[in-house]
C-alpha positions in Angstrom: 185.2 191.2 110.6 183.1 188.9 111.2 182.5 187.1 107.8 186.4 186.5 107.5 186.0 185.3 111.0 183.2 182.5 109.4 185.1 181.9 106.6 188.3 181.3 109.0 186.0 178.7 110.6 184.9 177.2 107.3 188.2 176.9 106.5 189.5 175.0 108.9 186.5 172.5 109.4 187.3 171.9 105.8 190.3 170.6 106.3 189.2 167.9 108.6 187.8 165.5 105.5 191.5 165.0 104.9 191.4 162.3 107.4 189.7 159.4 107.9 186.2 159.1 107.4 186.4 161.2 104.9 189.9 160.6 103.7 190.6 163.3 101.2 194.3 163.3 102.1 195.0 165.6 98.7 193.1 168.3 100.2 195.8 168.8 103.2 198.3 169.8 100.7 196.4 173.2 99.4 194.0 173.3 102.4 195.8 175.3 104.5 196.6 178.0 102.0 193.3 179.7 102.1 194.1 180.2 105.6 196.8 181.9 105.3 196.3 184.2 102.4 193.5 185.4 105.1 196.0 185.6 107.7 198.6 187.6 105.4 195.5 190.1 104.4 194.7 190.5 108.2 194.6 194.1 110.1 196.3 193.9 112.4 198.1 190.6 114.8 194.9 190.9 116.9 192.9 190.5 113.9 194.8 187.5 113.0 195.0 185.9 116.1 191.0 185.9 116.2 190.9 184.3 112.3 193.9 181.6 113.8 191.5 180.5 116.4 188.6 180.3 114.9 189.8 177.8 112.2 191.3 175.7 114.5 188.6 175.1 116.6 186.2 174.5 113.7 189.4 172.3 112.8 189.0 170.1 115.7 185.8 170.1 116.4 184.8 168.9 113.2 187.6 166.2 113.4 187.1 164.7 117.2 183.0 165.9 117.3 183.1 162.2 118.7 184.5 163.6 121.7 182.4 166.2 122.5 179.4 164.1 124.0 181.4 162.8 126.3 182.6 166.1 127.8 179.5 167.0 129.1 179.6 170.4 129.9 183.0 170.9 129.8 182.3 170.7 125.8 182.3 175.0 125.2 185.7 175.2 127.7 187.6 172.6 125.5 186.8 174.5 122.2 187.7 177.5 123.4 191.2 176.2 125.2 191.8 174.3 122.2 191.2 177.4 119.5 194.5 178.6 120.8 196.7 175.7 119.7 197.1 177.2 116.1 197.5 180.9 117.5 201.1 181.2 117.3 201.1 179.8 113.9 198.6 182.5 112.9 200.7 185.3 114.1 203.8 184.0 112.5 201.8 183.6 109.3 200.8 187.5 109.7 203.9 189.0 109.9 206.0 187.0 107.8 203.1 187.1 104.4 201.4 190.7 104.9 204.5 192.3 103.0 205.5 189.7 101.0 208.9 189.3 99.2 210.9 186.1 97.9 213.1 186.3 100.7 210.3 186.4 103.2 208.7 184.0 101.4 211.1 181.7 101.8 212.0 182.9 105.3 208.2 181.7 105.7 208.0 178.2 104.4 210.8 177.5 107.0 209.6 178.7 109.9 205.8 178.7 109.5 206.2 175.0 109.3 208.4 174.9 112.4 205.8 176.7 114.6 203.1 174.3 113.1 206.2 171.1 114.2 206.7 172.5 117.8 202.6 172.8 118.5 201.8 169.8 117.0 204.6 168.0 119.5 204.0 170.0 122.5 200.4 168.9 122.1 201.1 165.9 121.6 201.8 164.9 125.2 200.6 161.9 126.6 199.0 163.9 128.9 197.0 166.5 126.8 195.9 163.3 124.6 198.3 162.0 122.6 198.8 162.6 118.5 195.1 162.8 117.3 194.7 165.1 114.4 198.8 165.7 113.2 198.6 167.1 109.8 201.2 164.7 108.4 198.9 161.8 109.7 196.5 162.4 106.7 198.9 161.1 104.3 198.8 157.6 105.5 196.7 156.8 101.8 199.5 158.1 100.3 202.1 155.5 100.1 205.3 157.4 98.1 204.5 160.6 100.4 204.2 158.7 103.2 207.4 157.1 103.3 209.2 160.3 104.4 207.7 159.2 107.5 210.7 156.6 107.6 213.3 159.8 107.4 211.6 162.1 110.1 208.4 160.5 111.3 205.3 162.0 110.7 206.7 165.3 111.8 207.8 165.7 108.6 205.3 164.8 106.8 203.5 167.9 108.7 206.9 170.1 108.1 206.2 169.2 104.1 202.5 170.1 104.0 202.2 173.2 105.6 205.6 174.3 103.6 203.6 173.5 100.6 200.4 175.5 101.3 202.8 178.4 102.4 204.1 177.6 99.0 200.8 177.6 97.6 199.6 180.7 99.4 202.9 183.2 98.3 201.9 181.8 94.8 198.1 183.5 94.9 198.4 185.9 97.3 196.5 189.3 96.1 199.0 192.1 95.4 202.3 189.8 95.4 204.7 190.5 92.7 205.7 188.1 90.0 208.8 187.4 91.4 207.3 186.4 94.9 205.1 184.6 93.7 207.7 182.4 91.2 209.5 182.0 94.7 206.3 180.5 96.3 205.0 178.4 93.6 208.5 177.3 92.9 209.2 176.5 96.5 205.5 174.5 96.7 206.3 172.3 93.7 210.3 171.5 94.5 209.4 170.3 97.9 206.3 168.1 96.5 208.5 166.7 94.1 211.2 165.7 96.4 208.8 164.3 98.7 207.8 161.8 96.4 210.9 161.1 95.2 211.9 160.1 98.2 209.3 157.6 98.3 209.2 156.6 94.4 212.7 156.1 95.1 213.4 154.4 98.6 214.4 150.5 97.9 212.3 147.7 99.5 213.2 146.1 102.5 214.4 142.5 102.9 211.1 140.1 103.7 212.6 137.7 106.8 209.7 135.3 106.7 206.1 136.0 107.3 203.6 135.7 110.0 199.8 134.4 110.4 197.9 137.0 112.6 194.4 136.0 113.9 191.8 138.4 115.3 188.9 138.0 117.5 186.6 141.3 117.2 183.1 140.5 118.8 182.1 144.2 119.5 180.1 145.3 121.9 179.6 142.5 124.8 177.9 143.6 127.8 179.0 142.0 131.6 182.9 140.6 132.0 181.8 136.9 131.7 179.6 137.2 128.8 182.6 138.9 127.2 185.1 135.9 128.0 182.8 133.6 126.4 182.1 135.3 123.7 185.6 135.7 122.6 186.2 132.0 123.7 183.5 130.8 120.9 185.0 132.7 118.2 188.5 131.2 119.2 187.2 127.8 118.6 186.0 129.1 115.2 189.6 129.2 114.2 191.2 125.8 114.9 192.7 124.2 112.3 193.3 128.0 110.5 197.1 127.7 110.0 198.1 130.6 112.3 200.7 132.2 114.3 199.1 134.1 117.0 194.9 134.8 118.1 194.7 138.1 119.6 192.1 139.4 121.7 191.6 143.6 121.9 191.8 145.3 124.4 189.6 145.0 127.6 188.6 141.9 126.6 189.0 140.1 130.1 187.4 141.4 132.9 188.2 139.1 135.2 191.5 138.8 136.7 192.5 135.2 135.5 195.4 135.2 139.1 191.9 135.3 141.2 189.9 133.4 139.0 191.5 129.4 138.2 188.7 128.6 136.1 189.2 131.8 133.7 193.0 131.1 133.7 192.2 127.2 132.6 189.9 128.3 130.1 192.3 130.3 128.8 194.9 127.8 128.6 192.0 125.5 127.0 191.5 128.2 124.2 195.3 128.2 123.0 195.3 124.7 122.7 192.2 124.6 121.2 193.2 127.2 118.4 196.8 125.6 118.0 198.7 128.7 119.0 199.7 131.1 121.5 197.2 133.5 122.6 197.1 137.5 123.6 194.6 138.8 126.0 194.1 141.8 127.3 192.9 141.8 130.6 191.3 145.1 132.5 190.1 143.8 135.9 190.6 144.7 139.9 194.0 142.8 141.2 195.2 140.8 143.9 196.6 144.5 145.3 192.9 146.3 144.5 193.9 148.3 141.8 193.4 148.3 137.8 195.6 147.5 135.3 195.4 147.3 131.9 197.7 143.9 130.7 198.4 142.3 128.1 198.8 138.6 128.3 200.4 136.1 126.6 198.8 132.6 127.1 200.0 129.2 125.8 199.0 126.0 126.9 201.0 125.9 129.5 200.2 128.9 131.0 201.0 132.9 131.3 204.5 133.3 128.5 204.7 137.2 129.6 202.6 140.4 130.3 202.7 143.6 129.4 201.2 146.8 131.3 200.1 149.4 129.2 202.1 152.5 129.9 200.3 155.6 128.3 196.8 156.1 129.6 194.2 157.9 128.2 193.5 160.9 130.2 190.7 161.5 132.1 189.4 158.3 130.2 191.5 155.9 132.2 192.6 158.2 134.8 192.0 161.2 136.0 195.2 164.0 135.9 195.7 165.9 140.1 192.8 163.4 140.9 192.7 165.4 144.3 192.0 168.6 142.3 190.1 167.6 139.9 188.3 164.1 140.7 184.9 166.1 140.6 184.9 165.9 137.1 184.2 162.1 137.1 180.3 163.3 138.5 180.0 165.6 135.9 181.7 163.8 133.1 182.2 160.1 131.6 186.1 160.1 133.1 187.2 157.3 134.7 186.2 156.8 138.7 189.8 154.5 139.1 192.5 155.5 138.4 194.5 152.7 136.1 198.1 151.5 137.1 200.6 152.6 134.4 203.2 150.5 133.3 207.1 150.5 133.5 208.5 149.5 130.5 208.5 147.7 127.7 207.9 144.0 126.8 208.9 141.9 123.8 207.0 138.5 123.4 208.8 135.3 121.6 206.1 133.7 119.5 206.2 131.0 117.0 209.8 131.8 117.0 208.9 135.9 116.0 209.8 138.6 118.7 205.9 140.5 119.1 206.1 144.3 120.6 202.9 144.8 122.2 201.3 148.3 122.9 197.5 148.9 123.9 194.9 150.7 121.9 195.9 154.3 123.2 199.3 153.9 122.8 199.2 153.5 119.0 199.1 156.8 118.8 202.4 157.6 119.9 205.9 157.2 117.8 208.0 157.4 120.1 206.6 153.6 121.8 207.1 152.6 118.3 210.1 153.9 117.4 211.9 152.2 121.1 210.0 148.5 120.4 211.9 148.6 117.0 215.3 149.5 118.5 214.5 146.1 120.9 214.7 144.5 117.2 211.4 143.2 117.4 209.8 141.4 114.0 206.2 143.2 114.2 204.0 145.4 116.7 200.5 144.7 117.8 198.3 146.6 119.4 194.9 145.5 121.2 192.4 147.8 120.9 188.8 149.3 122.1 186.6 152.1 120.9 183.5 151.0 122.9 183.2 154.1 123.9 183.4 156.1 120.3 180.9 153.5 119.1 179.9 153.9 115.3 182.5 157.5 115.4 185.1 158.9 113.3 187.7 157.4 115.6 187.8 154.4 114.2 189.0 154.6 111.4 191.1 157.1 112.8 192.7 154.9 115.0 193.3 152.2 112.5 195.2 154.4 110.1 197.8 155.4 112.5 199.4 152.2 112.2 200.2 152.6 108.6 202.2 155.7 109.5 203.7 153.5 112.7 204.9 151.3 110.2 206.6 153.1 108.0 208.2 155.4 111.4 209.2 152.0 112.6 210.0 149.9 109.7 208.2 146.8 111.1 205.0 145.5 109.9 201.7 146.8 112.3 198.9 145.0 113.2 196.0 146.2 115.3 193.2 144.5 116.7 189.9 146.1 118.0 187.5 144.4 120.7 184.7 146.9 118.9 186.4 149.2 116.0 188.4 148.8 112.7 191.0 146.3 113.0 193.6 146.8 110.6 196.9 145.3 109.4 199.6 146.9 107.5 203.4 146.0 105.9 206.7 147.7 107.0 206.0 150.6 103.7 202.7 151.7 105.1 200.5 149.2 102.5 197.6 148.0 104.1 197.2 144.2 104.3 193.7 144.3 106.6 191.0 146.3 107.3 188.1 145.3 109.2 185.4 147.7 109.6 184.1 148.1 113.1 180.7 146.0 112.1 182.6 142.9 111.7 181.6 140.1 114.4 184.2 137.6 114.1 187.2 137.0 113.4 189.8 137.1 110.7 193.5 136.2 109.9 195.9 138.0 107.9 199.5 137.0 106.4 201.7 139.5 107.7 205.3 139.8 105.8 208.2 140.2 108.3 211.0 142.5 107.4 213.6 144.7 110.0 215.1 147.8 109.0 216.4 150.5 110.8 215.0 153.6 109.3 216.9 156.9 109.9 213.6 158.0 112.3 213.9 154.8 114.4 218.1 155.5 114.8 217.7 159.7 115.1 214.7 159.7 117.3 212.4 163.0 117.2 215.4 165.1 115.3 212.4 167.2 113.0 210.5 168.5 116.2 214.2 169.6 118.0 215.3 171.6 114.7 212.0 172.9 114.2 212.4 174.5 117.6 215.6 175.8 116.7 214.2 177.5 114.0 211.4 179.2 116.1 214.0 180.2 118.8 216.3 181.6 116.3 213.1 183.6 114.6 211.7 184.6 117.5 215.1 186.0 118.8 215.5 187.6 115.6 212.3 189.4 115.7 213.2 190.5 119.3 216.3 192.0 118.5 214.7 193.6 115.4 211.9 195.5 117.6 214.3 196.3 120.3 216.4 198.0 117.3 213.5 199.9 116.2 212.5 201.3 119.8 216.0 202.2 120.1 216.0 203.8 116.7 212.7 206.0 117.8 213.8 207.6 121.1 214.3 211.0 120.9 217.8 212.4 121.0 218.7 215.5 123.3 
């Protein structure tokens, strides 16, 4: 019991490489199989719930180990809460492979990739910590694959995979017949192959113009008005650069500029100096005492516009029932403010270009994305900081989401990192910058402009809401199916 309870674990902290750093974004479409040809060769459901957690949490905490430092001792409670997020999969697996037929089979690679949709979304909440580690978020390296990103967001992408390895799984499963097994393999290479297609075959979209993006990325700079100058000489390195737009990342004024004239004139100086608009982000006490997180768009003549960021981290930028649990800022690395959260979103006019700003923690998220692309703007950015996750996994974690955001959105991403890997990408996912997070300096990257309404940006989240169809519909199945059998055992007088 307990070596297929190791090898559970080994399995699913083998799976993590097929992310960034590691990048091995082949391996997520068999990596899963092993999994479940343990979970179809299971005892019993108990059994199988037990071999379900164990890989996941290996799963997780081999991908986000970065976090775990800063959990303190909270560090054992979240791997063992967060074991349970691949539970329901696991049972699902159990009962639909341990007697394995084509029919069930192919009942499987529907539903076992619906469970896998509806816990990936549901923990996905902003406030659980947004879309880290989504299976179809490996594929990001995968430009043809990727593109079904465009036709369900990266839902599907997830929805493909782990149909695949269930695929995969019916094809080597010990004891299967023939036939079942045809079925699986069958059903593993048709949906592979129309993946592809899709992408092989999806037509280009029509270039507008194009767009000259600087970045300023000084890393680490310790005390607010060190920070300001800092990024102020590396501005100056760009004048006379032919640009669009210098952008800042994210925290990199801490000093409110509306209490501070001689931070909002240097500002002003800057843009003129560098010949174009500028973004800041500024994270700094207010005129009303509290924190937010803004970004600002400067031109010579003054503030253009501001956005406030709307998705905080949690616990990193504020702390969720603060009156409960506001303890855990003595124990922990979580934030002692609370940060103000946004209302909406903003669109900035630049250089005659419509800029959709979002702020490092945001990126994560499709559906911010998705609703700046229905405001018809050209491209996103997003200012970002990984101060914290210094030298970690995240940062290149972090950077590859836009590729994906891209695609979802079908406008051209560019992120910039204070201290990370900045990264630029066009409107099909192909990466036009990447800046590893030891750069001090700055860059600039040609951005190609193109709008299109992909069938993600116009249908919204339509993969997680079928997906949950498909569970509700199996799960009252299964109900009715046991309540059949009970029925069927009573003794009759």
């Amino acid at each position: 019991m307990w070596r297929s309870r190791l090898l559970a674990a080994a399995i699913g902290a083998g799976l993590a490489p097929a992310f960034p750093v590691a990048g091995a974004w082949w391996w997520a479409w068999a990596g899963l199989a092993p999994l479940l040809v343990l979970l179809a060769r299971a005892g019993s459901y108990r059994q199988a719930a037990w071999l379900s957690w164990c890989a996941c949490a290996a799963f997780f905490t081999t991908l986000h180990h970065w976090v775990l430092p800063f959990l303190g001792i909270f560090a054992p409670l979240a791997i063992v809460v967060i074991g349970w997020v691949w539970v329901p999969f696991g049972l699902a697996a159990h009962g639909l492979l341990r007697r394995a037929t084509p029919a069930r089979v192919l009942m499987a690679s529907l539903v076992l990739p619906s469970v896998w949709v509806v816990t990936e979304a549901l923990r996905s909440w902003k406030h659980l910590g947004g879309a880290w580690g989504l299976l179809g978020a490996a594929q990001w390296r995968a430009p043809a694959v990727a593109q079904l990103a465009a036709l369900g967001g990266v839902w599907l992408l997830s929805f493909v995979l782990v149909a695949v390895n269930t695929g995969i799984a019916a094809a080597v499963l010990p004891g299967a017949g023939r036939r079942t097994r045809l079925a699986g393999g069958g059903a593993a290479l048709a949906l592979t192959a129309l993946a592809a297609g899709y992408g092989l075959l999806r037509p280009e979209p029509a270039v507008t113009g194009a767009m000259r993006v600087a970045g300023v990325q000084p890393g680490i700079v310790p005390g607010p008005e060190r920070r300001v100058a800092e990024h102020l000489r590396l501005t100056r390195e760009l004048a006379g650069r032919d640009h669009d737009v210098v952008v800042w990342g994210q925290s990199s004024v801490g000093l409110d500029p509306a209490r501070r004239p001689d931070v909002d004139r240097r500002l002003r100086a800057a843009s003129a100096e560098a010949g174009s608009d500028l973004l800041v982000n500024v994270d700094a006490t207010g005129p009303t005492g509290r924190i937010a997180k803004t970004a600002t768009h400067y031109t010579p003549a003054g503030v253009a516009g501001t956005y406030v960021k709307r998705r905080l981290a949690p616990f990193g930028e504020y702390i969720p029932l603060r009156p409960l649990l506001g303890w855990v800022a003595g124990a922990t690395e979580a934030a002692e403010r609370d940060r103000v959260t946004g209302a909406g979103p903003t669109v900035f006019e630049v250089a005659g270009r419509r800029i959709g700003p979002l702020i490092s923690y945001e990126s994560t998220f499709p559906d911010l994305r998705r609703e700046l692309a229905r405001l018809d703007v050209d491209v996103t950015i997003a200012q970002g900081s990984l101060t914290t996750f210094h030298g970690s996994w995240a940062h290149a974690q972090q950077a590859s989401f836009e590729a994906l955001r891209a695609i979802e959105s079908g406008r051209p991403a560019v992120l910039v990192e204070l201290d990370g890997t900045s990264a630029a990408f066009d409107a099909r996912g192909r990466r036009l910058a990447w800046v590893p997070p030891d750069h001090r300096g700055v860059f600039v990257v040609g951005v190609p402009l193109s709008r299109e309404a992909t069938p993600y940006v116009r249908l919204g989240d339509w993969v997680p809401a079928l997906a949950t169809g498909v569970v509700a519909a199996a799960g009252a199945a299964c109900a009715v199916r046991r309540l059949a059998g009970l029925r069927g055992r009573r003794p009759t007088h």
